[in-house]
C-alpha positions in Angstrom: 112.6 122.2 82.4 110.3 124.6 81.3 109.7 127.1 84.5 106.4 128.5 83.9 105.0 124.8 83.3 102.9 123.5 86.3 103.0 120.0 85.2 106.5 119.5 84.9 107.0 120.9 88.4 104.7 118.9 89.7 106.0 115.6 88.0 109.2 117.0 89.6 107.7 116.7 92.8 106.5 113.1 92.3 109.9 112.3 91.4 111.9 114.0 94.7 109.0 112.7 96.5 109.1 109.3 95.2 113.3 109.4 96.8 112.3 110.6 99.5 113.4 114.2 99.1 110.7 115.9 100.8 111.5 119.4 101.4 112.5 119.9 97.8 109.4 117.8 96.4 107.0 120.5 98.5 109.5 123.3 96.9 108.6 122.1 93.2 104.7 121.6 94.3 105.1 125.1 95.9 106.2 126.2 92.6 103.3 124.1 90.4 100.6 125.6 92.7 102.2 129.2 91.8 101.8 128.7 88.3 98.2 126.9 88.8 96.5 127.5 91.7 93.7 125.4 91.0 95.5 122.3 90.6 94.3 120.0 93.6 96.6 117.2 92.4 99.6 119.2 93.4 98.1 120.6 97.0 97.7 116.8 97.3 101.1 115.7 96.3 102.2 118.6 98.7 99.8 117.6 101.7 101.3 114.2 101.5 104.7 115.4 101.4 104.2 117.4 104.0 102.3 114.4 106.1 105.4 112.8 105.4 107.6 115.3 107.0 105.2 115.1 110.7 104.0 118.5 109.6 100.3 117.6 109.8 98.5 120.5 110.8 99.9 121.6 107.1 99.2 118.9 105.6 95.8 119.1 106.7 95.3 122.7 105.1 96.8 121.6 102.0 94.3 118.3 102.2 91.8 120.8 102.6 92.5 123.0 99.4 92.3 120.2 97.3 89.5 118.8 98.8 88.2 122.8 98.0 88.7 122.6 94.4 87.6 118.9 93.9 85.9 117.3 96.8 84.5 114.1 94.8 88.1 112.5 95.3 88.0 110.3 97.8 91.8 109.7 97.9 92.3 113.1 99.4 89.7 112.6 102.2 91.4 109.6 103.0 94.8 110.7 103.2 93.3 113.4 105.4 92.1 111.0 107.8 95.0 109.5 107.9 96.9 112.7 108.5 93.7 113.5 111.6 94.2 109.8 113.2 98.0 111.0 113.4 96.8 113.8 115.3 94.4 112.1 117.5 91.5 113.7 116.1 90.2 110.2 115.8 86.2 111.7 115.6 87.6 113.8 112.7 89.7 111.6 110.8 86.6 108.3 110.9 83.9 111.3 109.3 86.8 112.1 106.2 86.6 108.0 105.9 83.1 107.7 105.8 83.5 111.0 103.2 86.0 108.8 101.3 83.8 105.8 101.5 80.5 107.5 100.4 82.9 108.5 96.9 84.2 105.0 96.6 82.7 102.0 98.6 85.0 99.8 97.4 88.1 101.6 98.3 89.5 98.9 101.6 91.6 101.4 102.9 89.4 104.0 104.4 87.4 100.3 106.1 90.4 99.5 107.4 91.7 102.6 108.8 88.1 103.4 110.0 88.2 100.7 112.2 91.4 101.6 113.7 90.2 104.9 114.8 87.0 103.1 116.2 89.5 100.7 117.8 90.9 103.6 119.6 87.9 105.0 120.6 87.1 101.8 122.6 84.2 100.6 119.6 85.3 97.5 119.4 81.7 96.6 117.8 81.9 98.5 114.9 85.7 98.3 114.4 84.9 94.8 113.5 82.4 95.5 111.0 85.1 97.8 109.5 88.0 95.0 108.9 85.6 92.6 107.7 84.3 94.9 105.4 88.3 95.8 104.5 89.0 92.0 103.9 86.4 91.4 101.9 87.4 94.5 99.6 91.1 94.1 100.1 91.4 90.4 100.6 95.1 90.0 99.2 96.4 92.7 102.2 97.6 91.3 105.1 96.7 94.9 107.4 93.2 94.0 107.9 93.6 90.7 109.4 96.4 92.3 111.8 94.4 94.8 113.1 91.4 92.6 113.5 93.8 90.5 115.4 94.7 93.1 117.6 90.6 93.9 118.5 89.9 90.6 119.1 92.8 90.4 121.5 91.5 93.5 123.2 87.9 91.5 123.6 90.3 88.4 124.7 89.0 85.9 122.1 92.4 84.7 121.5 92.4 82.0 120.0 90.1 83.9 117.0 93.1 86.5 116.7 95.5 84.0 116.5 93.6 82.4 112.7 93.6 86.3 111.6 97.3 87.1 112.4 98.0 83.5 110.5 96.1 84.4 108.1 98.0 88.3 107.7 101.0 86.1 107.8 100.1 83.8 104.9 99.4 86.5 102.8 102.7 88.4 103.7 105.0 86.3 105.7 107.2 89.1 106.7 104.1 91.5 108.6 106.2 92.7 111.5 102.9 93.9 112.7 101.3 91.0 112.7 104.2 88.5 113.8 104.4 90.9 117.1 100.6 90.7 117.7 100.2 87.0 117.3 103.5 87.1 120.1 101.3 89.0 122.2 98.4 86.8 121.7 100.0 83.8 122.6 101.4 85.6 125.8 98.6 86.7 126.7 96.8 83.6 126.7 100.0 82.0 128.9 98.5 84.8 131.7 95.3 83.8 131.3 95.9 80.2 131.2 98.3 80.5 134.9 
């Protein structure tokens, strides 16, 4: 490996990363951004890495430098949110999604995750708009349909959650998430049936 060549570090990185050797993937993207500090794919790749690790608050300056050098990527403003919504910072991490929506709006997962953070905000309203508009984009992934089942349980229209976890376990029977909400569901409608 050539050492004074950013891109091989970096594709280094992806590599560790990718085995999920993170210490030593954010050491090679460390090394990348040496040799090129204007590289926003490698504070990315490190910001994710770092996400990765529960170090979000570093992750989150990373995000930031690459949003610095190219801000019309709407991947990085998404994994920011992400990173924000980990934190809490639920306010924060929904105005990165609309920023990753205005790039791309037809990217599902920034709908999707918006309306989680709305969820936890108590907007149950608008979370809804936000899955819908993920299924529509995303229609193959079963996440959407989960976590619209969750808000509907949360507004107690049951037996509507119960047709969206179905249908987030028809498109991937194994959904853990989804196979534990539609358990809760269906309790939760024994308690409100006794």
């Amino acid at each position: 490996m050539n050492n004074n060549n950013a891109k091989e570090w970096l594709d280094r990185g992806q590599e560790l990363d990718d085995l999920g050797k993170y210490d030593e993937a954010i050491k090679c993207y460390v090394k990348a951004i040496e040799i090129n500090p204007e590289d926003d794919y490698a504070w990315f790749n490190q910001g994710n890495a770092l996400d990765d690790l529960g170090k979000y608050d570093e992750a989150i300056k990373c995000f930031d430098k690459a949003i610095e050098i190219k801000p019309e990527d709407g991947s990085v403003w998404y994994n920011k949110g992400n990173t924000l919504d980990k934190l809490g910072k639920y306010d924060e991490a929904i105005k990165c999604y609309d920023k990753a929506i205005e790039i791309n709006p037809e990217f599902g997962g920034p709908w999707n995750n918006k309306g989680s953070a709305l969820v936890d905000l108590g907007k149950y309203g608008e979370a809804m708009k936000c899955f819908d508009k993920a299924i529509e984009l995303i229609p193959e992934d079963g996440q959407p349909w989960s976590n619209k089942g969750n808000t509907l349980i949360g507004l107690g229209k049951y037996d509507e959650a119960i047709k969206c976890y179905d249908k987030a376990l028809e498109l991937c029977p194994q959904y853990v998430d989804a196979m534990k909400g539609k358990e809760l569901c269906l309790s939760s409608m024994k308690v409100s049936a006794s």
